[in-house]
N, C-alpha and C positions, 0 to 999 in steps of 0.2 A: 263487478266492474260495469261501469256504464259503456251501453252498445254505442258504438262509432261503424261509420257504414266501411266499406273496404276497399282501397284506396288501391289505384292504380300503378304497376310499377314503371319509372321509367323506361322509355327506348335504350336509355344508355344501361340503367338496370336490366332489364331482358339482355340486352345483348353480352353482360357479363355471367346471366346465367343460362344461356346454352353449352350443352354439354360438352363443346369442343373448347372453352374456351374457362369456364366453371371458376372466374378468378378467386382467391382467397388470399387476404393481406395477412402474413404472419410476422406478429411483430414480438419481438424479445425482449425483457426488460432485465438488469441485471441489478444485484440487490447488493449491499455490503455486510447488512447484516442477515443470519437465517429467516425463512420466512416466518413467520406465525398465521395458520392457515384459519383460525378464527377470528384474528384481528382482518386480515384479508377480505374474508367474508362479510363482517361488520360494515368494513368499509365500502364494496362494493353495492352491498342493499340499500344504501343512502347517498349512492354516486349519483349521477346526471346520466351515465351511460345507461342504467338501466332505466330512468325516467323517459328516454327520448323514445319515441313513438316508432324507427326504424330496429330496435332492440328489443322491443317487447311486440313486435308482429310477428306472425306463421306468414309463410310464403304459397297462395293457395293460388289452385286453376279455376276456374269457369268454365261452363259445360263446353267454352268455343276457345277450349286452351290457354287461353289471355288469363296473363300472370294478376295477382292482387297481391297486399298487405293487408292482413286480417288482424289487431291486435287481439294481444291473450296473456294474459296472466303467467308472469313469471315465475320460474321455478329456480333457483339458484343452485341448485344440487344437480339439477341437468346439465349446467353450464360451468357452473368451477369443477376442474377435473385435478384430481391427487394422483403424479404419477410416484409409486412406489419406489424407494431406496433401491440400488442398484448395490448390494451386499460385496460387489466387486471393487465399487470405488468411491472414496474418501476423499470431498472438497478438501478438507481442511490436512491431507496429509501435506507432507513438506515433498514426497512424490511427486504431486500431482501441481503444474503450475495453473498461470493464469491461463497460459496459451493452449492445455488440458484442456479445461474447462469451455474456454472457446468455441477448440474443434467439437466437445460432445454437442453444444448449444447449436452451431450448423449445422454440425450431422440430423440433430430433430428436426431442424426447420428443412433442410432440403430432404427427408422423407418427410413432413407434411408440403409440401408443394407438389406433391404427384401422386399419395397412397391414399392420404385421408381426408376426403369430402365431407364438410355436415352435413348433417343430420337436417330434412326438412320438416322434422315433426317437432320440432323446435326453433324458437328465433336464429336466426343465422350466425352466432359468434360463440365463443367457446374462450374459457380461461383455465392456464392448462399450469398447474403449481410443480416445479421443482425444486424439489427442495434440497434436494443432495448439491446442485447448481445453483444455488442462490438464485433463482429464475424464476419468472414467469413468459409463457406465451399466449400473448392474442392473439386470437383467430378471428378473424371476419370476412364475409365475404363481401366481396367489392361491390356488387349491387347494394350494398348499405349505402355508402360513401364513400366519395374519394379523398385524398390525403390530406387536404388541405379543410373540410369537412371533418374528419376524423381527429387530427393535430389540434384545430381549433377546440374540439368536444373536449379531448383528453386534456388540455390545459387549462379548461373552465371547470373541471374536476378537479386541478390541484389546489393545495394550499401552499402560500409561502413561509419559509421558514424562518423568515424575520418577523412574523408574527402580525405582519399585513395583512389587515383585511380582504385587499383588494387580491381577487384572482383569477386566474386567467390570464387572456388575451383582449385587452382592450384598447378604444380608439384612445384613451391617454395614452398609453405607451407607446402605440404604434411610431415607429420613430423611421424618418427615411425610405419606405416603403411606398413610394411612386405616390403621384397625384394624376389622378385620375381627368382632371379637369385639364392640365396639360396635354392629354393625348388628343383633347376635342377639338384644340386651336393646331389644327394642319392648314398651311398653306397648299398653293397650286401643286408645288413642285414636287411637296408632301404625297399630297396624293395621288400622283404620276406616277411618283416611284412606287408608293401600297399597291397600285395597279399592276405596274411592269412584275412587281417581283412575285405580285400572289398570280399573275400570269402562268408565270415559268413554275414557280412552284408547285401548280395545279399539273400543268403538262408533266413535271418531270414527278410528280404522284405517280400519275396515271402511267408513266412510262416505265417506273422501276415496279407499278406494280403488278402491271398486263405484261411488257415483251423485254425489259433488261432485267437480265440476272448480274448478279456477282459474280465475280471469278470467284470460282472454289477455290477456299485456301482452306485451312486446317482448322478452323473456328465454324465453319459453315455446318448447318444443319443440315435436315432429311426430313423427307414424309414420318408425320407422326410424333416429330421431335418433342412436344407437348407432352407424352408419355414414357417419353425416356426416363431413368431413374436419375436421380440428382445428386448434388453436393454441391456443397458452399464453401465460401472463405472472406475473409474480410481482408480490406485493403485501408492502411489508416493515415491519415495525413493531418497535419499541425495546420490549422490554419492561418497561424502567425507566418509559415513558409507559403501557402497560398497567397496570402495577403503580402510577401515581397516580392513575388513573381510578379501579381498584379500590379506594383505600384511602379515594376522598369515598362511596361508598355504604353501609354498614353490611351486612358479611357477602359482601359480593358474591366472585364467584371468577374467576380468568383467564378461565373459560371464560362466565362471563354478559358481560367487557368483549368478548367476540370474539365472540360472537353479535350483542349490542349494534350491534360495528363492522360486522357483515354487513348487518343490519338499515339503518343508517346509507347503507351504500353504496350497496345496493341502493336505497334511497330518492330519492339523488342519480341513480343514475344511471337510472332510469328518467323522471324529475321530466326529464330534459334530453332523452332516447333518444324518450319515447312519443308517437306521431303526435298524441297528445288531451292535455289537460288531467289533469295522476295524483289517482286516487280518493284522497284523503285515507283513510288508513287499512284500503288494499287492500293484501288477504295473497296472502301465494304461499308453498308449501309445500314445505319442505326436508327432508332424510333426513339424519340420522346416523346412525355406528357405535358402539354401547357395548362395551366390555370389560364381557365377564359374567363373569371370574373372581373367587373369594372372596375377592383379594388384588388392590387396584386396581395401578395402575400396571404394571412395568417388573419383569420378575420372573428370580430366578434362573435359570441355564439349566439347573441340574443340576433344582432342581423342576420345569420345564417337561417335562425327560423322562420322568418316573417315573411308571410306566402308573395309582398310584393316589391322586397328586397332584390338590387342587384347582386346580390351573394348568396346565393339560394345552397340550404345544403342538398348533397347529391354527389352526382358523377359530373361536373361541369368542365369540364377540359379535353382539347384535342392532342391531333397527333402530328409531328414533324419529322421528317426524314432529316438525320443528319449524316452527311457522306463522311467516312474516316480515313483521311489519306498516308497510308504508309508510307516510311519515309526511314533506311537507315542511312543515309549519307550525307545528312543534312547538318554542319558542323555546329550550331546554333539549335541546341532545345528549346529558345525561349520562338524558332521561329513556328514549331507547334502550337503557340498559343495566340501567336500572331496571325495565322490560317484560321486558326478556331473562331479569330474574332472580325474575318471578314465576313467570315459565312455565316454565324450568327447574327451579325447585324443586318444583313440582307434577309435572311429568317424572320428579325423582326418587324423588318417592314413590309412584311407579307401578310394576308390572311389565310395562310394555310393550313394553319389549328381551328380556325372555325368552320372552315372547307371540309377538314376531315371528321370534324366534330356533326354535320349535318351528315354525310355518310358515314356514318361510324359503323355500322354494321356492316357495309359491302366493304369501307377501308381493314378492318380487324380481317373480314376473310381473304381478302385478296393479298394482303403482307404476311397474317399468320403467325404464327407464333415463332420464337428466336429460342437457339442453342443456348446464348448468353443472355442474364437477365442481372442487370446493377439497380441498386437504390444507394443513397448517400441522406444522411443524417447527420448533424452537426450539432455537438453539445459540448462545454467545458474545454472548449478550444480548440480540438478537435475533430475532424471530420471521418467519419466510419463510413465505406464504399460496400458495400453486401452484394457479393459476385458469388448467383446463382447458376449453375452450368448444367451441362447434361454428361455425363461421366464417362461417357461412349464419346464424347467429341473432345472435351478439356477433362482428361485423367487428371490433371495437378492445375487447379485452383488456386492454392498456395502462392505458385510460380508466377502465376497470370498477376493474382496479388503486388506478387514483389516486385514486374514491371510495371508497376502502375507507380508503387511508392519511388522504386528508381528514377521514374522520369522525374517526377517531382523536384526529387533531392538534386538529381541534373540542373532542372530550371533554376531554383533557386540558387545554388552556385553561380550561374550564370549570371543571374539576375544581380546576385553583389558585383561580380566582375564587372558588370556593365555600369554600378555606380563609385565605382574604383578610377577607373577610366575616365 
């Protein structure tokens, strides 16, 4: 292998691999047919993922601490892992349903969220074959890339099944996906308000993250919560029913119905969960991830490499405080999504994800880590919610689940009702 010198790791990479914080992306993939773990392997030695330069480096120190990337020579047998038949139980019995299968696929992923760290004597990812599950899980750690880096790689890997050359993610298809050269032309009044709001934005950072707490409710964490033992559950939603929610609000966007539906849930399920009577209109405070690239979305892999691209791969995105306001008296579900969408759009005309994105390292210690942890995924029409919890604070998952899909189903009712009317 030709010598390459050893490259420095990002700030926002270091700061996902300190030990308090040691992020790792576990992603699941579910199969229709059995696996075949040599055709698996075939494919993987000729993938893109093991070509790319963050997959084939050692994670190494210098005599003064300071992290690098070392490339080295891959070994495939270190990195795809065989978990063994579990003699107890049988995919294919008529026993064992889809929704079986499921909970065993959370059950691994939320003990890998807190047991099992890789291995530094190796590239940082791991491909973990089940086969009794028709499954596989990714492992990666976050100081590789973030999701939008990652999604992009893994799609420039596929092939199409129509027999398309073309693959991936490219600017042909890109369809709808913001114009970047629109956000340059702000007027005065434009840029008053980016000011006023990444203002307040910044104060009310620094205020929820130095001297306002939450009111304790029943979702709330504890010192240490980061090593709490886990479990998962999925929460699943039609996007066809998202997209009628969206279409009774005027302007609204997928992501104010899914805030909305958080909002909703959380509402119920506290309203049922809390030892007391729930404060009408008590907030509790969540964190997102923005994509701070010039180019929103899902981006080509050949610009993600190119040292002087604005879509550089990596960790590129900050963090947002979004406040979630409880609410069960409120006779109107659809007006969840109509809160969701003021606050959001005063969110986006903030700079508060690049704000927190230049602090990232005192922002992550000073917020911490969260009892709840969601990701949401959208494929075949469908949107999948992956509600990771700490099992000491949310025993039923499940439950928390099923007010998420409840609100939804609420909304949506509503939403015909309103074009009935």
């Amino acid at each position: 292998m030709e010598a390459t010198r050893d490259e420095p790791v990002t700030p926002a990479g270091r700061l996902f691999l300190q030990p308090h914080f040691n992020q790792i992306i576990n992603c699941a993939i579910g199969f229709k047919e059995p696996l075949n773990t040599e055709a698996i392997k075939t494919e993987i030695s000729d993938c893109l993922m093991v070509k790319h330069p963050r997959f084939c480096s050692l994670l190494v120190l210098d005599d003064h601490g300071r992290e690098y990337w070392r490339r080295t020579q891959i070994n495939l047998d270190d990195h795809i892992i065989i978990h063994h038949k579990d003699p107890g139980f049988d995919s294919d019995s008529d026993s064992y349903s889809e929704e079986n299968i499921e909970e065993k696929i959370n059950s691994l992923l939320a003990d890998f969220a807190v047991s099992s760290p890789l291995s530094t004597d190796k590239p940082l990812w791991e491909l973990h074959l089940i086969s009794e599950l028709k499954c596989v899980i990714l492992r990666i750690h976050h100081s590789l890339g973030d999701g939008i880096s990652l999604m992009s790689m893994f799609l420039a890997s596929c092939k199409r099944l129509d027999g398309n050359n073309e693959v991936g993610f490219t600017e042909k298809n890109r369809e709808n996906r913001g114009d970047a050269k629109k956000l340059r032309k702000r007027g005065l009044l434009e840029v008053l308000k980016i000011f006023w709001w990444t203002i307040l934005s910044v104060i009310g950072f620094f205020g929820k993250s130095l001297w306002v707490s939450d009111t304790k409710t029943a979702v709330s964490g504890g010192d240490g919560v980061e090593l709490w033992p886990r479990t998962a559950a999925t929460a699943k939603f039609s996007l066809k029913d998202m997209k009628t929610v969206k279409g009774a609000i005027p302007n609204a966007t997928i992501n104010d119905v899914l805030f909305g539906i958080i909002s909703s849930g959380f509402s119920k399920y506290l309203d049922i969960r809390s030892s007391h009577a729930l404060q009408e209109g008590l907030k509790i405070t969540g964190i997102a991830m923005v994509n701070l690239r010039k180019q929103p979305g899902l981006q080509e892999m050949s610009k993600l490499m190119e040292d002087d691209s604005r879509a550089r791969w990596g960790n590129q995105f900050g963090m947002i405080l979004l406040p979630i306001y409880c609410h069960t008296k409120d006779p109107d579900p659809l007006n969840y999504v109509k809160r969701a969408k003021v606050m959001i759009d005063q969110k986006k005309q903030s700079l508060e994800a690049h704000f927190s994105y230049n602090i990232g390292n005192l922002a992550m210690s000073l917020l911490g880590p969260k009892a709840i942890t969601m990701h949401m995924v959208s494929y075949a029409g469908m949107a999948n919610m992956q509600i990771l919890v700490a099992k000491e604070i949310v025993p039923d998952p499940r439950f928390l689940a099923k007010c998420f899909e409840d609100g939804l189903l609420e909304m949506k009712n509503a939403a015909k009702n309103a074009v009935m009317l």
